[in-house]
C-alpha positions as CSV (number, residue, x, y, z in Angstrom):
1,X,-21.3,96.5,42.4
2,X,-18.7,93.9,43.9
3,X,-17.6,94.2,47.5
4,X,-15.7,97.2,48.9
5,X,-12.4,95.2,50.0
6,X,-10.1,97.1,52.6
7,X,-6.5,96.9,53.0
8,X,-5.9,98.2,56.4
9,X,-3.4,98.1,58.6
10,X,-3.6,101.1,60.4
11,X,-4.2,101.8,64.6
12,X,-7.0,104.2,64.8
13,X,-10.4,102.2,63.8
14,X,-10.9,103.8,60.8
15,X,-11.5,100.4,59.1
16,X,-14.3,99.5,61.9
17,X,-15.6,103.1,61.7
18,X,-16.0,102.4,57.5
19,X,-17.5,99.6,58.1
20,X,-20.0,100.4,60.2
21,X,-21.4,102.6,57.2
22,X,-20.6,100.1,54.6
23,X,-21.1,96.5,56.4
24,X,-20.7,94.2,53.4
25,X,-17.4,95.2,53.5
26,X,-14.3,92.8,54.2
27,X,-11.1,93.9,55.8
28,X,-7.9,92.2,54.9
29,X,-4.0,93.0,55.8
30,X,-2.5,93.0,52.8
31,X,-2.7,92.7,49.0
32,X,-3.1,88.8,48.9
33,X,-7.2,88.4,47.9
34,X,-8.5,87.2,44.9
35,X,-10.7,90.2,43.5
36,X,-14.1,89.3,41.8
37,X,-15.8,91.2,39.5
38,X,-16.7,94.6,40.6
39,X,-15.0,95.2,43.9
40,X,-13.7,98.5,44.9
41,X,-10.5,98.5,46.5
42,X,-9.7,100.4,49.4
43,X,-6.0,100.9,50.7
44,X,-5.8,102.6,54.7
45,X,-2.2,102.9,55.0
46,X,-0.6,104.5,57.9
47,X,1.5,107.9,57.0
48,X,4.6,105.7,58.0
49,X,3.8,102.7,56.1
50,X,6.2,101.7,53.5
51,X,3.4,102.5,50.7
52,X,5.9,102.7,47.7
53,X,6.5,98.6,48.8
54,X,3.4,98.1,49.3
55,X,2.3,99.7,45.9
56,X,4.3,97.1,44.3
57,X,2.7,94.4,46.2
58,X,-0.4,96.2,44.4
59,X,1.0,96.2,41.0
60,X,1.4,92.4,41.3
61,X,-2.5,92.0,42.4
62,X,-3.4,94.0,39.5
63,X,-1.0,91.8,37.1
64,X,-2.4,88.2,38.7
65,X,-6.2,89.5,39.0
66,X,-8.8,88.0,36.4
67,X,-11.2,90.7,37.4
68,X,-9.8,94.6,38.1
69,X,-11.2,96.5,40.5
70,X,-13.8,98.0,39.6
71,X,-12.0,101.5,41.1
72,X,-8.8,101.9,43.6
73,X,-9.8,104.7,46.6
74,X,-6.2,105.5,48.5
75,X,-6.0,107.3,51.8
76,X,-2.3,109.6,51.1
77,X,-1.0,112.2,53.1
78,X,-0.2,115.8,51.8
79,X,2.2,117.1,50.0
80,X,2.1,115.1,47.4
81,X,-0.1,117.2,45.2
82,X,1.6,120.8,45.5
83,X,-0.9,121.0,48.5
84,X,1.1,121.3,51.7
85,X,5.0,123.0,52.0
86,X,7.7,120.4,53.7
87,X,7.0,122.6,57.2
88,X,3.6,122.0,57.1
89,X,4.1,118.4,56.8
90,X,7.0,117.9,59.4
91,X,4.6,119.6,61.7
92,X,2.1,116.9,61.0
93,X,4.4,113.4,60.6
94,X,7.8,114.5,62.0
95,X,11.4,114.6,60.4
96,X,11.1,112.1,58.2
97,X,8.2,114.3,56.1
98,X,10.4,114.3,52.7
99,X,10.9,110.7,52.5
100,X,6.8,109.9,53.3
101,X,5.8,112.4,50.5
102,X,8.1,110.8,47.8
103,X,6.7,107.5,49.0
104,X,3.3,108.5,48.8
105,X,4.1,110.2,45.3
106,X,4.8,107.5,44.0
107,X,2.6,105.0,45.5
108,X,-0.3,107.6,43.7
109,X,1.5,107.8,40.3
110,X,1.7,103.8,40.1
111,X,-2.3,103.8,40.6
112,X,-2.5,106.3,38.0
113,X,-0.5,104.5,35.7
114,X,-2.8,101.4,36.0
115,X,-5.9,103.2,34.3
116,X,-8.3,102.1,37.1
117,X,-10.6,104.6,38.2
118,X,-9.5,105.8,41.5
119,X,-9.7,108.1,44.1
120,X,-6.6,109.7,46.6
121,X,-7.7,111.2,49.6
122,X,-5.5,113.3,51.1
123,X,-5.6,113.8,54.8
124,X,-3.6,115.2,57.6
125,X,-3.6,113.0,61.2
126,X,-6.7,112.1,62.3
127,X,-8.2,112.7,66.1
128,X,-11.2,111.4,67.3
129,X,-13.4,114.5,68.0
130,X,-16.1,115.8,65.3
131,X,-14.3,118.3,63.2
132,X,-15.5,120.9,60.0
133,X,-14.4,120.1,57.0
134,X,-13.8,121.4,53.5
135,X,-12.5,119.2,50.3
136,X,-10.0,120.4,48.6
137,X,-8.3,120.0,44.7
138,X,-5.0,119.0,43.6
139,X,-3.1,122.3,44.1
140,X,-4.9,123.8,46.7
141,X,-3.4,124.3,50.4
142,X,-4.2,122.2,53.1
143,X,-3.2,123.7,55.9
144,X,-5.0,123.7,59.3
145,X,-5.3,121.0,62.4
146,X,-5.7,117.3,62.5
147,X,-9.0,116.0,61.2
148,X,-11.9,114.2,62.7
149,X,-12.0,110.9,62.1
150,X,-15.6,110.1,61.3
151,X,-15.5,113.1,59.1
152,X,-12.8,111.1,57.3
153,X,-15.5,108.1,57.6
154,X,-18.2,109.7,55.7
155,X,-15.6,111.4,52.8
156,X,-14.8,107.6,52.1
157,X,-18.3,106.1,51.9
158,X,-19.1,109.0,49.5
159,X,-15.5,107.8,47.3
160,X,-16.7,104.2,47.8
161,X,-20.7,104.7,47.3
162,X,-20.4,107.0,44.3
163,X,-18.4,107.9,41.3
164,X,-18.1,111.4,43.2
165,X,-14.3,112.2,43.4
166,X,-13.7,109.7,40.3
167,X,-10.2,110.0,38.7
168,X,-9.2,112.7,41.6
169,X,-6.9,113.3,44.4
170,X,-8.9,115.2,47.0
171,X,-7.8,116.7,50.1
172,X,-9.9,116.8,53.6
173,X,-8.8,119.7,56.0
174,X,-10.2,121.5,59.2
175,X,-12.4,123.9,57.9
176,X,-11.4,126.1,61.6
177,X,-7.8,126.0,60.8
178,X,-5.2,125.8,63.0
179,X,-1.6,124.0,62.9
């Protein structure tokens, strides 16, 4: 296996937390790396990040790369797998919910167009405190509260340390409920 190579730009130490569990790991800003044989790409944007731009920026990596990643793992919000109604997702992100699920739609159907392996986890904000969790399928509600973030931490070092999840978009939800 190659390196685990995240692209993270995000606020909340969720690339620190990951790497804590996986410390070979290298943390980059954007797309511009040259990938070597067998790394597993990692992409941590925010909600609000402009991913269907930055899924381009992808698309050109992939084209210019001598090696492919070995598999693509993508953090995604919901409602982009019939999982979450537009309500539910304006409670979580705000106004703008509509236009961050078609981003995110099709920032997931250009890494499933590449025929990579990959992985989209699906996750509603993160807070700091411990939460339960349950994983759920394409299709299946996630409704509920925010979502730890270390529970978040170990979901991803199961994506990145196995071929668990392979080929799927999972969700990760409180397990109490909530809104």
């Amino acid at each position: 296996m190659g390196r685990v190579v995240l692209i993270d730009n995000r606020d909340d130490n969720l690339a620190s937390k990951v790497i804590k569990k996986i410390p070979d790991a290298i943390v980059l800003t954007n797309f511009k790396v040259q990938l070597r044989s067998g790394d597993i790409l990692c992409w941590l944007p925010k909600p609000n990040d402009y991913v269907d731009d930055e899924a381009q920026e992808l698309a050109g990596l992939i084209d210019k790369s001598t090696f492919l990643p070995a598999k693509i793992v993508m953090l995604s919000i919901p409602g982009t797998a019939d999982d979450a109604s537009l309500e539910q997702v304006e409670r979580w992100y705000g106004k703008s919910a509509r236009a961050l699920i078609m981003m995110h739609q099709y920032a997931v159907k250009m890494i499933d167009e590449f025929e990579i392996p990959y992985t989209i986890v699906r996750v509603p904000p993160l807070i700091s405190t411990s939460t339960e969790i349950r994983i759920t399928a394409e299709g299946e509600a996630m409704s509920g509260d925010k979502v730890g973030i270390n529970q978040v931490v170990l979901l991803l070092q199961t994506v990145l340390k196995t071929n668990r999840y392979l080929n799927q978009s999972i969700g990760i939800i409180n397990s109490k409920g909530g809104q």
